[in-house]
Backbone of each chain as ProteinMPNN parsed JSONL, in Angstrom:
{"seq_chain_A": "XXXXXXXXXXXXXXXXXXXXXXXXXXXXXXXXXXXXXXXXXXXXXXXXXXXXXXXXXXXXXXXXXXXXXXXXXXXX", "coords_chain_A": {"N_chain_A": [[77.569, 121.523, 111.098], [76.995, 124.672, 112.706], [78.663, 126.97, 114.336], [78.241, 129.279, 116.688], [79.76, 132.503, 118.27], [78.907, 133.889, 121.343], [77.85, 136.479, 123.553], [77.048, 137.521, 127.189], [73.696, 137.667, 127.86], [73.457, 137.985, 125.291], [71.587, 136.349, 122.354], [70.341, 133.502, 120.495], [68.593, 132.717, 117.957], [66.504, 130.542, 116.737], [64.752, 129.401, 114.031], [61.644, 131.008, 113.892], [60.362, 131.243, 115.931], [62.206, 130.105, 118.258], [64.003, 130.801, 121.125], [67.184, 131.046, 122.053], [68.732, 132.368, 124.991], [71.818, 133.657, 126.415], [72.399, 133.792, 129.877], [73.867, 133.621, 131.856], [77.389, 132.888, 132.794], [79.517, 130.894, 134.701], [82.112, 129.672, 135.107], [82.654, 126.668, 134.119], [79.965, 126.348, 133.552], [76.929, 126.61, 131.703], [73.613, 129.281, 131.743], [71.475, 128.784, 130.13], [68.438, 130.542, 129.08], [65.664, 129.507, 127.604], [62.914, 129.942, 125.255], [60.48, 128.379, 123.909], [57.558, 127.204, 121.568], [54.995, 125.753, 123.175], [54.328, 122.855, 122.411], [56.922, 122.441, 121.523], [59.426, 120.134, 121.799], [61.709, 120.458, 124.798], [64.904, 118.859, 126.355], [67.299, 117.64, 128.354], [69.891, 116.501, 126.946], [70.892, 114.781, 127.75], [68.654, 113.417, 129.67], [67.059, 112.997, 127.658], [68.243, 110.815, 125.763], [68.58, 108.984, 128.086], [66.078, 108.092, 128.682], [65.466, 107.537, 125.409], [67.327, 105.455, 125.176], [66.415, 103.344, 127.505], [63.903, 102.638, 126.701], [64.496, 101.618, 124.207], [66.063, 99.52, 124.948], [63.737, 98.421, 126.845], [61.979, 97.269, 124.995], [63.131, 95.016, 123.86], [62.786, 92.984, 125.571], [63.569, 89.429, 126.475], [62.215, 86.271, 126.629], [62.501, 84.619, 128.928], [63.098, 86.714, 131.118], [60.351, 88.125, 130.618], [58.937, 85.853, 132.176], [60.17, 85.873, 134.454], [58.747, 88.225, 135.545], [56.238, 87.767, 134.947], [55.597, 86.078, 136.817], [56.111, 88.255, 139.527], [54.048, 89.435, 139.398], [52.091, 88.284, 139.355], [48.18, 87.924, 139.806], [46.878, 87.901, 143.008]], "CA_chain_A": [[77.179, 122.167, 112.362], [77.107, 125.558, 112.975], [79.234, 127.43, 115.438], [78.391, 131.149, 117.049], [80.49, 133.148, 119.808], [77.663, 134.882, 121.824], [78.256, 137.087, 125.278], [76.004, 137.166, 128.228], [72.7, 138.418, 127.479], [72.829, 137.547, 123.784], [70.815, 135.314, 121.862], [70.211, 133.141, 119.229], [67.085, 132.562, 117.421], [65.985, 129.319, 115.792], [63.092, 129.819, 113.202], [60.254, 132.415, 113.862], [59.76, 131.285, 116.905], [62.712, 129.949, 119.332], [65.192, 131.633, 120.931], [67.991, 130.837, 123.276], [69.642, 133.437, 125.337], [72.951, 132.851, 127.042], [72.002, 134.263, 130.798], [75.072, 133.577, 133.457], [78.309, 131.943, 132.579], [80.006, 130.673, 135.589], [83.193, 128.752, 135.407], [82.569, 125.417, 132.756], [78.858, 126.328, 133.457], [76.385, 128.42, 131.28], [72.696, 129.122, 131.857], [70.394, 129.165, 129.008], [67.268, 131.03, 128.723], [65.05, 129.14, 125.752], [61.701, 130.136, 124.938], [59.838, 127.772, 122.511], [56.318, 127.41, 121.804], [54.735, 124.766, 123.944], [54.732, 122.086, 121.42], [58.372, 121.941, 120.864], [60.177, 119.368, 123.229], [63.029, 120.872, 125.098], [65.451, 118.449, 127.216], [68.683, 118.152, 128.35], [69.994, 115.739, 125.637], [71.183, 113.492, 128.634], [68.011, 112.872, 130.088], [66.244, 112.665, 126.358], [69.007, 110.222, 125.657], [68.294, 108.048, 128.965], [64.431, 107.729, 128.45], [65.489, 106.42, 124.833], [68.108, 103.909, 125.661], [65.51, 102.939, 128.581], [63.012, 102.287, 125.89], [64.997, 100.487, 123.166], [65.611, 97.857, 126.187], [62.137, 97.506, 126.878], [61.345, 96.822, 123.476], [63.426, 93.705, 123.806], [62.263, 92.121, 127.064], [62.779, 88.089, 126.171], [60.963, 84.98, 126.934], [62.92, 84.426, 130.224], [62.907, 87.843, 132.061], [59.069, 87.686, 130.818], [58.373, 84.951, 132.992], [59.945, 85.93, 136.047], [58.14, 89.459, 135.7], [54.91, 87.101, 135.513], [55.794, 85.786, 138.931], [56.356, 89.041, 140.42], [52.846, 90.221, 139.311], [50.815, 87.41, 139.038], [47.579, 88.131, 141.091], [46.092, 86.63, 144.448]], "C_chain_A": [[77.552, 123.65, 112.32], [77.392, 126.303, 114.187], [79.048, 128.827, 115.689], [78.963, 131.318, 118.317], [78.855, 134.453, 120.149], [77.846, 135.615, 122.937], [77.021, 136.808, 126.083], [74.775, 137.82, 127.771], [72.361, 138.532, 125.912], [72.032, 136.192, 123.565], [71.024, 135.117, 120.7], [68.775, 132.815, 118.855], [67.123, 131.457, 116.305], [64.559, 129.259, 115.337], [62.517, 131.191, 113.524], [60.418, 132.377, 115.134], [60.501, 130.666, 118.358], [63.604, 130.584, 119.711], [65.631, 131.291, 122.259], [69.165, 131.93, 123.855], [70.404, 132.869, 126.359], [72.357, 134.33, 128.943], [72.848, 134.3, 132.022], [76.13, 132.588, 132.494], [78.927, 131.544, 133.961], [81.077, 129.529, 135.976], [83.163, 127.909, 133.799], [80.788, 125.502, 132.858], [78.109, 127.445, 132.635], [74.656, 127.864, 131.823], [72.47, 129.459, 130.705], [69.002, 129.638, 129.409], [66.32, 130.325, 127.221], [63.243, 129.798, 126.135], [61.388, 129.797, 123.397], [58.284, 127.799, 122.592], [56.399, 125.721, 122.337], [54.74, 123.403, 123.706], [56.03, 121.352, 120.923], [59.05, 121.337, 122.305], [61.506, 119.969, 123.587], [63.446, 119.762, 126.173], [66.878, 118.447, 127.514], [68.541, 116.463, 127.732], [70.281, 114.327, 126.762], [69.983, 112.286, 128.955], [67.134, 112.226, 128.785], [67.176, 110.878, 125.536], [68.69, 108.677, 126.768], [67.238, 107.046, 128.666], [64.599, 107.104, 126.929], [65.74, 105.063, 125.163], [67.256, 102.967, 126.41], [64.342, 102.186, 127.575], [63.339, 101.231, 124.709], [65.19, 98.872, 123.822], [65.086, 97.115, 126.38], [61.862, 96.853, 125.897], [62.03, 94.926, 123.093], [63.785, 92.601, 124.678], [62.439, 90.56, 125.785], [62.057, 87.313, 127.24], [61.279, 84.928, 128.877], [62.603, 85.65, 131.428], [61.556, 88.038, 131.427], [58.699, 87.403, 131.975], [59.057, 85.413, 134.069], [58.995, 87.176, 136.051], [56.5, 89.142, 135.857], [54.57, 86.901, 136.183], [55.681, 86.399, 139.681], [54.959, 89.753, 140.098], [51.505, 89.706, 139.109], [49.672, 87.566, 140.16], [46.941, 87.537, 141.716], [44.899, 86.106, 144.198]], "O_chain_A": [[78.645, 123.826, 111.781], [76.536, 126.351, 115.07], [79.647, 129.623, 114.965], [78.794, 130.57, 119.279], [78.203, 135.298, 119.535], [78.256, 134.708, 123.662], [76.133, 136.027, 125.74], [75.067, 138.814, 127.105], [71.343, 139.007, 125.406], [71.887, 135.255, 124.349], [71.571, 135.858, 119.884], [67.915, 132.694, 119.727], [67.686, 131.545, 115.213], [63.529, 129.118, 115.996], [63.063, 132.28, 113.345], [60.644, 133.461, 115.673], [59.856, 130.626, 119.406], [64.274, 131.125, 118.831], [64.953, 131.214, 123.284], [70.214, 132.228, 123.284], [70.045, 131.935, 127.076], [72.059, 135.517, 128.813], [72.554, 134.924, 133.041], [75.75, 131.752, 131.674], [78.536, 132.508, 134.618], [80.958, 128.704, 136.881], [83.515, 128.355, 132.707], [80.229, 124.643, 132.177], [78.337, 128.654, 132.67], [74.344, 126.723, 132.163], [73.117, 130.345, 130.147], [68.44, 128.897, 130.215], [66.427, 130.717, 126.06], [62.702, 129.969, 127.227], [61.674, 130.324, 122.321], [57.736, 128.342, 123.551], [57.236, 124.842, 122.133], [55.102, 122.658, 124.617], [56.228, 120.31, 120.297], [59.154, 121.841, 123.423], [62.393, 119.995, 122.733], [62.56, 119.535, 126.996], [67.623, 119.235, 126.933], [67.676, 115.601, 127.886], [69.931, 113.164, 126.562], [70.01, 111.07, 128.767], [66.603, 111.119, 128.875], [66.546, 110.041, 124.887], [68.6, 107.539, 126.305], [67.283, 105.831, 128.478], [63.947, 106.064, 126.837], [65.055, 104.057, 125.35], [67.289, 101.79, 126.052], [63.998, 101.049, 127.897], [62.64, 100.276, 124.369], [64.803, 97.744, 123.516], [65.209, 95.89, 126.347], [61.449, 95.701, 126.034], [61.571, 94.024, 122.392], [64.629, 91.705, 124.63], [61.841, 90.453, 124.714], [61.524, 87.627, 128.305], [60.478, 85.145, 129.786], [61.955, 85.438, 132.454], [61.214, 88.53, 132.502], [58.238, 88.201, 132.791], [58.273, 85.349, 135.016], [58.189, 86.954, 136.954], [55.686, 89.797, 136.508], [53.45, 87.212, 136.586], [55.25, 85.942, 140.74], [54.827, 90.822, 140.695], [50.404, 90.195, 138.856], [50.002, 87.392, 141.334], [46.315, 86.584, 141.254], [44.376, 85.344, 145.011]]}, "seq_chain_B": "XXXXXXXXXXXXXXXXXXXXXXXXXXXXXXXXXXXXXXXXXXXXXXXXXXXXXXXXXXXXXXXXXXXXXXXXXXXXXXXXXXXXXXXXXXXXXXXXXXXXXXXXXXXXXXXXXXXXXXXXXXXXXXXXXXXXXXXX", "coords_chain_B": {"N_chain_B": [[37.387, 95.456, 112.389], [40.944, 95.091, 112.756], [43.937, 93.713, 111.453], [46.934, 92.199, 113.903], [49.935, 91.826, 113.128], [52.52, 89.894, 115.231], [55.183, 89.33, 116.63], [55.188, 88.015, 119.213], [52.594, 86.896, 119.666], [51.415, 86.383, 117.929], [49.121, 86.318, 114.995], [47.173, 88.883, 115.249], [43.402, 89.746, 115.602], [41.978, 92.677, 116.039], [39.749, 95.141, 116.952], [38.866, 97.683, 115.693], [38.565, 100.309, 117.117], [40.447, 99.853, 119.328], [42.358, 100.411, 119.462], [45.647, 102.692, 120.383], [46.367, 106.017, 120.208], [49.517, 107.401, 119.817], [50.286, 110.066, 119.011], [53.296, 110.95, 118.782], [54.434, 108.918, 118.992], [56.792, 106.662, 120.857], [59.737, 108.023, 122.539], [62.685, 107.112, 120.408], [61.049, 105.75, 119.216], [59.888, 106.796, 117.094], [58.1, 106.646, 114.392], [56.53, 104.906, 115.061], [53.215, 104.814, 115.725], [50.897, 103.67, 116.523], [49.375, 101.71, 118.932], [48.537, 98.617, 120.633], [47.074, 97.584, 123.736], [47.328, 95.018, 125.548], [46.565, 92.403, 127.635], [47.581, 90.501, 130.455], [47.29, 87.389, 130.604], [46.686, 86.059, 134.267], [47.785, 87.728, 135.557], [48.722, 91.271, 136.523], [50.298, 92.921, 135.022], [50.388, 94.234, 131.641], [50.909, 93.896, 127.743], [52.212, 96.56, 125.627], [51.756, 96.872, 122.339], [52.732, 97.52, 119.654], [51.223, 98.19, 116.407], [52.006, 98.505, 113.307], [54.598, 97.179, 113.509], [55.907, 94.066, 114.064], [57.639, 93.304, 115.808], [58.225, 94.594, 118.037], [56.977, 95.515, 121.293], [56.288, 96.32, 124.655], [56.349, 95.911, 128.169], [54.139, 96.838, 130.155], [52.883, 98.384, 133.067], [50.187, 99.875, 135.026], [50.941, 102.512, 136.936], [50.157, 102.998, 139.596], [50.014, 100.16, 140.725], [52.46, 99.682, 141.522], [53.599, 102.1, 142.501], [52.135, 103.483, 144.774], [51.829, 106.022, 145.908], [52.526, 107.77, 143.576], [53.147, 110.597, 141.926], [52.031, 112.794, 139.11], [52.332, 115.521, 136.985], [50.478, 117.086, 134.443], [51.1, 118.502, 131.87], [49.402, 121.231, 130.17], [50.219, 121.531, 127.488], [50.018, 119.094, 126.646], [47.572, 118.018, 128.018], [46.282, 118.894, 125.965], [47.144, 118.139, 124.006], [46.119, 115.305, 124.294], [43.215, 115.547, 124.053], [42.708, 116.012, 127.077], [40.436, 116.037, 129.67], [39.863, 115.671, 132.011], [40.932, 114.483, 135.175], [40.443, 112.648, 136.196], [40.37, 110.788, 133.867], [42.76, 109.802, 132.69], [45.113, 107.514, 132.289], [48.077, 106.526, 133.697], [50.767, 105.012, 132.423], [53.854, 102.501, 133.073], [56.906, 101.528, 132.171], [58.073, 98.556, 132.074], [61.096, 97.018, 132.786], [63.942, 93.718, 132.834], [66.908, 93.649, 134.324], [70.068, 92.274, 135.225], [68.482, 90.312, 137.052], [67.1, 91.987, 138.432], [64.341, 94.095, 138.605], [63.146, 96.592, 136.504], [61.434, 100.168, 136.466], [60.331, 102.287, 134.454], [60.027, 105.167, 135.799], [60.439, 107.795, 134.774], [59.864, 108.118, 132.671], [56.972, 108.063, 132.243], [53.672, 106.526, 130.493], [51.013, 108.668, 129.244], [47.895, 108.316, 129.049], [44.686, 108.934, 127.676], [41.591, 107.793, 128.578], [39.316, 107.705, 126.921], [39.716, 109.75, 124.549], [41.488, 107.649, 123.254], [44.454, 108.742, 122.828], [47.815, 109.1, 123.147], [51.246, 110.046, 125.216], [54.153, 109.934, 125.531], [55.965, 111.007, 128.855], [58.391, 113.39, 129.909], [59.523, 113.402, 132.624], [61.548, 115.555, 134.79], [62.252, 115.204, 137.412], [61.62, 112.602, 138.449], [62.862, 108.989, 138.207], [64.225, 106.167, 136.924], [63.691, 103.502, 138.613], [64.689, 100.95, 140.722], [63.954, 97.875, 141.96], [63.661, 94.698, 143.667], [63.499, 91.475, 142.88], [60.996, 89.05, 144.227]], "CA_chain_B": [[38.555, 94.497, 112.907], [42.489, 95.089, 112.068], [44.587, 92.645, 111.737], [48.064, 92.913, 113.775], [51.066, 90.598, 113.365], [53.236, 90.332, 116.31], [56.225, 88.023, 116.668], [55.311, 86.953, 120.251], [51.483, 86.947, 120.129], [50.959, 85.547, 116.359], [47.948, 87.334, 114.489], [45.646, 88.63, 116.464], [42.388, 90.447, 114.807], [41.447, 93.772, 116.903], [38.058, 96.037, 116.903], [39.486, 99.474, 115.39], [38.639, 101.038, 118.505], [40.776, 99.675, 120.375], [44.002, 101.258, 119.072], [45.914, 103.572, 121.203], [47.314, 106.623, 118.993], [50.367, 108.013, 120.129], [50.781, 111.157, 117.948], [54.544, 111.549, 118.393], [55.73, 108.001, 119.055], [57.904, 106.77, 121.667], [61.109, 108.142, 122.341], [63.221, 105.719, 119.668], [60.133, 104.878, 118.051], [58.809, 107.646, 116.509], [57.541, 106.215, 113.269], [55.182, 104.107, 115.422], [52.075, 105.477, 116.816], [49.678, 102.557, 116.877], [49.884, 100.65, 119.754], [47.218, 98.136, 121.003], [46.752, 96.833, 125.058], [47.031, 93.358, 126.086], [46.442, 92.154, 129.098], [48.414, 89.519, 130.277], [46.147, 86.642, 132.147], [46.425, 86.346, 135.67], [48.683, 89.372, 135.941], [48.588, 92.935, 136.554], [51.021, 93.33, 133.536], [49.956, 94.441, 129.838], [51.84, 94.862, 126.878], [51.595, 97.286, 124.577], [52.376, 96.286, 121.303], [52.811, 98.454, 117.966], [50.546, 97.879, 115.572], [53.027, 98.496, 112.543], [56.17, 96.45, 113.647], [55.548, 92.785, 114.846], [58.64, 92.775, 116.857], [57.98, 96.054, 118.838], [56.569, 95.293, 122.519], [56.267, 96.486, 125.902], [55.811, 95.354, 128.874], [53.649, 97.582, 131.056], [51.818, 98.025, 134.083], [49.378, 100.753, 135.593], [52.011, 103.184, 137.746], [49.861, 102.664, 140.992], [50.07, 99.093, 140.995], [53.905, 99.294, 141.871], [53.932, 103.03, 143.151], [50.521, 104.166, 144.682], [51.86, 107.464, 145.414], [53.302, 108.314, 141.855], [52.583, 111.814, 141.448], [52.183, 113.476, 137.817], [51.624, 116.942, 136.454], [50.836, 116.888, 133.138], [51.138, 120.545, 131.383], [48.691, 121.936, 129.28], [50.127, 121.039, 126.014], [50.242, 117.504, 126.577], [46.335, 117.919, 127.643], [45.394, 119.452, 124.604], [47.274, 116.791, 122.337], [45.843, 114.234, 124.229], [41.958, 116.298, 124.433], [42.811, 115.533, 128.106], [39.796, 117.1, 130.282], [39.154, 115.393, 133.193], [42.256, 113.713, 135.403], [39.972, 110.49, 136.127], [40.152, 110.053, 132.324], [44.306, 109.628, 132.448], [45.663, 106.426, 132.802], [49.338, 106.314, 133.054], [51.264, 103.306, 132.804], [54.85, 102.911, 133.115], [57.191, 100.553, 130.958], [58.998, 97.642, 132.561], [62.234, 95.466, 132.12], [65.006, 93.122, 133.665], [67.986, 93.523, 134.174], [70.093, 91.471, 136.171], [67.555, 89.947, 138.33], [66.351, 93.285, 139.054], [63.205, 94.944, 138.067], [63.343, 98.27, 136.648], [60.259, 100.805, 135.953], [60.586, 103.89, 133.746], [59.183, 106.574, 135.99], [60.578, 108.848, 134.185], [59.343, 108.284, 130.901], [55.792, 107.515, 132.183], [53.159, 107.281, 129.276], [49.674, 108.973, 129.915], [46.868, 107.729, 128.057], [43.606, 109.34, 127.629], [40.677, 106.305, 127.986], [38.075, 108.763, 125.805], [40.214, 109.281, 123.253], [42.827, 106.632, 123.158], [45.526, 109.272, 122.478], [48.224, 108.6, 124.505], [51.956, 110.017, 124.933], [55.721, 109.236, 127.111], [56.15, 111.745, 128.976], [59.917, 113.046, 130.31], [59.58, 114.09, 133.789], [62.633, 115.474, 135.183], [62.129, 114.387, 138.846], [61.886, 111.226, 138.492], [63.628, 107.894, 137.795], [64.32, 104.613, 136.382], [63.842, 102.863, 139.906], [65.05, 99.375, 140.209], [63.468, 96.661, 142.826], [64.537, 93.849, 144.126], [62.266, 90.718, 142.636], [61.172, 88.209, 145.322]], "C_chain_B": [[39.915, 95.051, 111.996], [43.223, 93.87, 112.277], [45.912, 92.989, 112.29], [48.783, 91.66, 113.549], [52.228, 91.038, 114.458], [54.156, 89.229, 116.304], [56.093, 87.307, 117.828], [53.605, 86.49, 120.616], [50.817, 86.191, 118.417], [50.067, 86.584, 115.87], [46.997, 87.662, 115.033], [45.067, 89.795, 115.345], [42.059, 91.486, 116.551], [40.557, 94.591, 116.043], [39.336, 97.192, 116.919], [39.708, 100.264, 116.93], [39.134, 100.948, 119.332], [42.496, 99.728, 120.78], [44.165, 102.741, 119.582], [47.078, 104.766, 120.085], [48.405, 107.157, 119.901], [51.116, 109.084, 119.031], [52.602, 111.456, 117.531], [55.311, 110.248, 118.83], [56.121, 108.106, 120.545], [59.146, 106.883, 121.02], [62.148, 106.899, 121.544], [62.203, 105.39, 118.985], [59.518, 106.039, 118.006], [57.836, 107.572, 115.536], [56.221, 105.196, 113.737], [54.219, 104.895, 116.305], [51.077, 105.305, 116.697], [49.971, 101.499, 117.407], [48.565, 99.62, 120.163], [47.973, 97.597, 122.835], [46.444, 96.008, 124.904], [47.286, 92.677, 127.213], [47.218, 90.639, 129.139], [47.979, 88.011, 131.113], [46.514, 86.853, 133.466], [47.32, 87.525, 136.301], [47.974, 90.994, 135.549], [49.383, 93.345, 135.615], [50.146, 93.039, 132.32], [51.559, 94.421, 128.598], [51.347, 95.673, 126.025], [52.557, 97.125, 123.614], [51.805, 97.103, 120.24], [51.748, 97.697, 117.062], [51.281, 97.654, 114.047], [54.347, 97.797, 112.568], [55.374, 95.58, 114.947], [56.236, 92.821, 115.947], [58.827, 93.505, 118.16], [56.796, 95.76, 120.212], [56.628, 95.514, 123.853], [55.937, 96.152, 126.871], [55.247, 96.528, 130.029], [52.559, 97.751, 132.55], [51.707, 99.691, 134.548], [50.478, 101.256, 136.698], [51.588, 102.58, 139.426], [49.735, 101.356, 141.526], [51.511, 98.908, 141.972], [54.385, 100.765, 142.896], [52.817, 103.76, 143.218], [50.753, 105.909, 145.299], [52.47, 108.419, 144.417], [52.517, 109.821, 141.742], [52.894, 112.185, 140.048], [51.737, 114.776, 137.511], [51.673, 117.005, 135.438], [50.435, 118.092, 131.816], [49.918, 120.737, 130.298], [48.918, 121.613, 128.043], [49.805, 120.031, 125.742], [48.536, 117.217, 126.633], [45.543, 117.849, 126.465], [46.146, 118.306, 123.838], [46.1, 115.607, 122.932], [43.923, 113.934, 124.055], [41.722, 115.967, 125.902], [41.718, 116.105, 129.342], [39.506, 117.232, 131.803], [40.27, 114.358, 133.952], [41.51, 112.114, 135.245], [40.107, 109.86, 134.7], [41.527, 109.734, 131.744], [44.331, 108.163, 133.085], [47.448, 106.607, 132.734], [50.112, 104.437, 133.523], [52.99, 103.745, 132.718], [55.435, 101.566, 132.473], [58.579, 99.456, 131.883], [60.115, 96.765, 131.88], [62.941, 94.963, 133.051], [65.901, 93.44, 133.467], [68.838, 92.934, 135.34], [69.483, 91.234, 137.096], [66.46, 90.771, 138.664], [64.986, 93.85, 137.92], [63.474, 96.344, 137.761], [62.196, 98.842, 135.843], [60.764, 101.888, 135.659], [59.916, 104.894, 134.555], [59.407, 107.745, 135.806], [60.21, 109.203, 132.908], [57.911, 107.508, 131.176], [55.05, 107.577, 130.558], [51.666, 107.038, 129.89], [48.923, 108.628, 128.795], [45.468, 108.653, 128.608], [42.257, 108.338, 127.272], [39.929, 106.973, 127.076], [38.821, 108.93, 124.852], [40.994, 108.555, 122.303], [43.872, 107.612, 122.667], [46.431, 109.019, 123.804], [50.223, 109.42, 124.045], [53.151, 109.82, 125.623], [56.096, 110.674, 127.047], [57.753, 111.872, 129.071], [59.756, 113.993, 131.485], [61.03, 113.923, 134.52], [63.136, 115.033, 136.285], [61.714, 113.218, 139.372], [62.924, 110.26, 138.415], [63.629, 106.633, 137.426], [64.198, 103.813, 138.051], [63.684, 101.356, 139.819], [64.374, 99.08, 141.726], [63.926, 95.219, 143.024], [63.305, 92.809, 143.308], [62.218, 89.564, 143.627], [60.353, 87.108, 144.802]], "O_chain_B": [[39.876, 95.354, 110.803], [43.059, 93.127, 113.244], [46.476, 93.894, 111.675], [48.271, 90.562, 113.764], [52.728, 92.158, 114.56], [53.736, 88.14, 115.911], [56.601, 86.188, 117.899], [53.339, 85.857, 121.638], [49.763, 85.594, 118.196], [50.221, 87.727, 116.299], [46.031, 86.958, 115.328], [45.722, 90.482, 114.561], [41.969, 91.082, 117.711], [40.577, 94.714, 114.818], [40.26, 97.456, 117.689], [40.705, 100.625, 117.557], [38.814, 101.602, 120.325], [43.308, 99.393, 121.643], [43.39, 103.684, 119.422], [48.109, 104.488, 119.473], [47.941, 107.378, 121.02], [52.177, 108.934, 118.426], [53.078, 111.939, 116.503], [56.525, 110.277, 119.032], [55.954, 109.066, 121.297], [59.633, 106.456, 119.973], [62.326, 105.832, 122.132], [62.414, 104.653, 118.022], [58.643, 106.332, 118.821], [56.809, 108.245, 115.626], [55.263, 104.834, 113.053], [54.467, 105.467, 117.366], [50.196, 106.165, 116.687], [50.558, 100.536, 116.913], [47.474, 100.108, 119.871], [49.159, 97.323, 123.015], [45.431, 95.76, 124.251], [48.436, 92.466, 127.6], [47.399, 89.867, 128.198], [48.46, 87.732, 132.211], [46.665, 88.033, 133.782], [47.346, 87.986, 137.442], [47.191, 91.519, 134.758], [49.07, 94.487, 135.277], [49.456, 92.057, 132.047], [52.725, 94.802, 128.704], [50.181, 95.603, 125.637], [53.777, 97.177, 123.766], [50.609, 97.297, 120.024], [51.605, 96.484, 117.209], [51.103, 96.53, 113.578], [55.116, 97.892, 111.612], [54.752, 95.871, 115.968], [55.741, 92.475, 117.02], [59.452, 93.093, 119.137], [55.619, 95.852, 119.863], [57.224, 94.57, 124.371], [54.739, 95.895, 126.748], [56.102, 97.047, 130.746], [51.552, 97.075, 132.76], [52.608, 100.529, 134.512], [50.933, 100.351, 137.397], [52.322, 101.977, 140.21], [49.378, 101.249, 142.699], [51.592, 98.15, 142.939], [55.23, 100.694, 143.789], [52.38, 104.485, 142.325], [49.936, 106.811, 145.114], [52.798, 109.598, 144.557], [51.322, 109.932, 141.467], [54.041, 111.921, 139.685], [50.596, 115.064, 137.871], [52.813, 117.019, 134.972], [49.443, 118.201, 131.096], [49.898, 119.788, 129.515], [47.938, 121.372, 127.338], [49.279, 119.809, 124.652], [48.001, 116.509, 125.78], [44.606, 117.148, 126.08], [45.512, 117.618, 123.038], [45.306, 115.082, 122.151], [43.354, 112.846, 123.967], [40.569, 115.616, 126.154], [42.366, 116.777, 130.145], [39.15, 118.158, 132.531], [40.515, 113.344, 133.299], [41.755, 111.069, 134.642], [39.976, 108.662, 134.449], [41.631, 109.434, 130.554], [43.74, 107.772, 134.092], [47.978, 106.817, 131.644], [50.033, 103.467, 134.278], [53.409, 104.864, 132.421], [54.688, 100.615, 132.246], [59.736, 99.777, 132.153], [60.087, 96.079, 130.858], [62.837, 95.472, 134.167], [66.109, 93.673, 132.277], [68.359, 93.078, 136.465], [69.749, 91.829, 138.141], [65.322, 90.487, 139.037], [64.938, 93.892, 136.69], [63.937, 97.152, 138.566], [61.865, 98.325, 134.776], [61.551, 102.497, 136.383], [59.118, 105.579, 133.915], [58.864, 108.687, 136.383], [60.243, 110.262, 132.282], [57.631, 106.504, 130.521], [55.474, 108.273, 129.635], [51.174, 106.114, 130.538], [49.379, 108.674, 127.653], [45.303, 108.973, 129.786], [41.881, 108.094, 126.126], [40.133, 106.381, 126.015], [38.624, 108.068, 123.996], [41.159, 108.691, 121.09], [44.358, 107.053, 121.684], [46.088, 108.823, 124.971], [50.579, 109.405, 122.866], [52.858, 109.34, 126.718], [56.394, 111.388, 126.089], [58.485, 110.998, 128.607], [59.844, 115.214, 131.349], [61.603, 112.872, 134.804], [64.255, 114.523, 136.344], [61.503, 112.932, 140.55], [64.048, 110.737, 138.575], [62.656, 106.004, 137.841], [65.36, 103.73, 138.45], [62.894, 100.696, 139.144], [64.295, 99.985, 142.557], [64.731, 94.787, 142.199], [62.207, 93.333, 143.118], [63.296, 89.049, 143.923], [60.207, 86.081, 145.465]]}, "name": "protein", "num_of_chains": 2, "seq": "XXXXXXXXXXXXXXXXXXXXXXXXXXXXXXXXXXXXXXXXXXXXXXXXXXXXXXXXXXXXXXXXXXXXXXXXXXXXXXXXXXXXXXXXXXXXXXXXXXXXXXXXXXXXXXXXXXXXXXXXXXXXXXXXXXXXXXXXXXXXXXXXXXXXXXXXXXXXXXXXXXXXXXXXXXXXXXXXXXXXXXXXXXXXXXXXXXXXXXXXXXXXXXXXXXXX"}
C-alpha cells in the first residue's frame, strides 16, 4: 500500500486520468474532491461493500425461504 | 439453442437470444455476465440465473410490483453501456431474499435491463435501501 501526506487543496492523481483532491478537513472528517471519467465506479467502500454482501446472500436463497417467497407473490 | 446447467432447475436448453449480458457482472460476481430470466409459474417472481455457474441464482421481481413508486435516474454512462434510448425500454428488477421471516429487497442495488438489447447492469444508488417487509 502506498501512503502520501497531502494538505488541503492538494491532490493526488491516479493514472492519466483520476484525481483526488483533499478539499476541507474538519475534525476526524475530510472531504474529497475525485474526478474520474464516467466509466470508472466511484463509492464509498461501505456502501460498495453492502450491495455485495446483499448479493452473495441472494445468491443462496434455499428451498425453504423459496417457498414462502412463492406464497407472498403467488398471483390472484 | 444453449444449453445451461443449473443446480436447481436441471438442464434447460435456451434460444441464444434470450441471454441477458451484463457487461460488468454483479457486484461479487464479476466473472459472470450471462444471465438468463425465468419466470416462476403462478408468481410475479423470476430468477435470474447465470449462465456460466449452475449454482448462481437470483430471485427477482419487477421493482413496481412491490414498490410502484420506485423512482430511478439512471446517468448517462450507464445509458450508453446499456444503448439505453428510450425509458419505456428499461426494465428494472430488484433482487430478493429471507431473512428471518422477513422479506428483504435490494433497492439499492437495483439492476436495469435494457429489453432491445438485453444488456443489463446493478446499479448502486445512494438513496436508497435494502428495505425489509413483513411477510403475511
Amino acid at each position: 500500500m502506498l501512503v502520501l501526506t497531502r494538505k488541503i487543496n492538494e491532490s493526488i492523481r491516479i493514472g492519466d486520468d483520476i484525481t483526488i483532491k483533499v478539499l476541507e478537513i474538519r475534525g476526524s472528517q475530510v472531504r474529497l474532491g475525485i474526478e474520474a471519467p464516467e466509466d470508472v465506479k466511484v463509492y464509498r467502500e461501505e456502501l460498495y461493500q453492502k450491495i455485495l454482501q446483499e448479493n452473495l446472500r441472494a445468491a443462496r436463497v434455499n428451498a425453504t425461504e423459496f417457498d414462502k417467497l412463492k406464497e407472498v407473490f403467488k398471483k390472484k | 439453442m444453449i444449453q445451461v446447467k443449473t443446480t436447481r432447475f436441471g438442464d434447460l436448453q435456451v434460444p441464444e437470444d434470450k441471454i441477458i449480458h451484463f457487461p460488468e457482472g454483479l457486484l461479487g460476481f464479476s466473472k459472470l455476465k450471462r444471465y438468463i430470466l425465468l419466470d416462476y409459474k403462478d408468481t410475479s417472481i423470476k430468477w435470474l440465473q447465470a449462465v456460466d455457474d449452475p449454482d448462481v441464482a437470483f430471485i427477482v421481481i419487477n421493482v413496481f410490483e412491490i414498490e410502484p413508486e420506485y423512482e430511478i435516474k439512471v446517468p448517462d454512462s450507464v445509458q450508453r453501456l446499456l444503448g439505453l434510448e428510450r425509458p419505456e425500454d428499461a426494465v428494472v428488477l430488484v433482487i430478493l431474499r429471507v431473512e428471518g421471516g422477513k422479506l428483504l429487497a435490494n433497492l439499492q442495488g437495483p439492476l436495469v435491463i435494457n429489453s432491445l438489447t438485453r444488456k443489463g447492469v446493478q446499479m448502486v444508488v445512494e438513496n436508497a435501501s435494502v428495505k425489509v417487509y413483513n411477510m403475511h
